[in-house]
C-alpha positions in Angstrom: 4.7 13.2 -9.4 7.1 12.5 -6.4 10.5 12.3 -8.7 12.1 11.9 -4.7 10.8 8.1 -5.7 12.7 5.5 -8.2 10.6 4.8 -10.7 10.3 1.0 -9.1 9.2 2.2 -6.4 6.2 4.2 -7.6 5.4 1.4 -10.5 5.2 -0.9 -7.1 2.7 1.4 -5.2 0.1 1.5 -8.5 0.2 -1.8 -9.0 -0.1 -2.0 -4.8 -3.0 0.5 -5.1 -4.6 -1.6 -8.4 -4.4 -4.9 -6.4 -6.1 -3.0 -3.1 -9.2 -1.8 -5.0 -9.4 -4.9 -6.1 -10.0 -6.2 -2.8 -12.1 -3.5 -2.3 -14.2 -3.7 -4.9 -14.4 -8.1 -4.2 -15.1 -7.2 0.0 -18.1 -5.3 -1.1 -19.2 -7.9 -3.0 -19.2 -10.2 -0.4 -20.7 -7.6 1.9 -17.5 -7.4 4.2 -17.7 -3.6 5.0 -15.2 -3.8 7.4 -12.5 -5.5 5.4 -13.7 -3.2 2.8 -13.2 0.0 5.2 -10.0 -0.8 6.5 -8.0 -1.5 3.3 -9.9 2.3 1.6 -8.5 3.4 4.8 -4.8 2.2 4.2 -4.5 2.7 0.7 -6.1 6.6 0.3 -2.8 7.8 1.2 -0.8 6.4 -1.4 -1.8 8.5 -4.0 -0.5 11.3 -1.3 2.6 9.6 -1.6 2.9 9.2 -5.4 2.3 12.9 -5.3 3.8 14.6 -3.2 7.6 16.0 -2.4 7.5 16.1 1.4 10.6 14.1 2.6 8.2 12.8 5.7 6.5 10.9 2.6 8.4 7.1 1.9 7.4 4.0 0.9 8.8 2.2 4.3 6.8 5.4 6.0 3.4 3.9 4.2 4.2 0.3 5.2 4.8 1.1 9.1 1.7 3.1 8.9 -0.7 1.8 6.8 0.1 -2.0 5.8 1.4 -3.2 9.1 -2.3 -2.3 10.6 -3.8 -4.0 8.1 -2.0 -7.3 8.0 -2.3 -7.3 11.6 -6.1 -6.9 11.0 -6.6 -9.3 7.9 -3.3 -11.7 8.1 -4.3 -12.6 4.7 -2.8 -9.4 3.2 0.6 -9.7 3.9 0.9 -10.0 0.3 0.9 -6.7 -0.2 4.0 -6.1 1.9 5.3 -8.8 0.4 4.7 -8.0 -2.8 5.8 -4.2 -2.4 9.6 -5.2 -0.8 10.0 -7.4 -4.0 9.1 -5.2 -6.4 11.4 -2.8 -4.9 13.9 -5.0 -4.7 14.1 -5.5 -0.7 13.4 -7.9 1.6 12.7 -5.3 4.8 11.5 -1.5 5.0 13.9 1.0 3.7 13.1 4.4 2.6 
């Protein structure tokens, strides 16, 4: 576990990662590979995150890479972004 992260902030990233394969699983469904592709794509590294020490590893680091991109792709998932600065307790990216 990455103790370098308050425990909000890692209980926001699984629930994060549980709502992603949700969407995941709910694109394939529908037979929307691509939508499908990009969110696996964003949301394999979190677990790298939850893991690991590294002080190049954030939770505002994972939003500028991963969820920007992907709101920018699918609009309808700025949720997630959203949903992450609340449960953290922030309106913007921090560390």
């Amino acid at each position: 576990m990455n103790d370098r992260l308050p425990a909000r902030d890692f209980d926001a990233c699984l629930l994060l990662l549980e709502r992603a394969l949700v969407h995941i699983r709910a694109a394939c469904w529908s037979k929307d590979l691509a939508k499908a592709e990009a969110l696996a794509d964003a949301f394999h590294n979190l677990p790298r995150l939850l893991m690991d020490r590294r002080d190049s590893w954030t939770v505002a680091g994972f939003e500028t890479l991963f969820l920007v991109g992907l709101v920018e792709r699918y609009p309808e998932f700025a949720g997630f972004q959203e949903e992450l600065r609340s449960a953290r307790g922030n309106e913007g990216p921090s560390s």
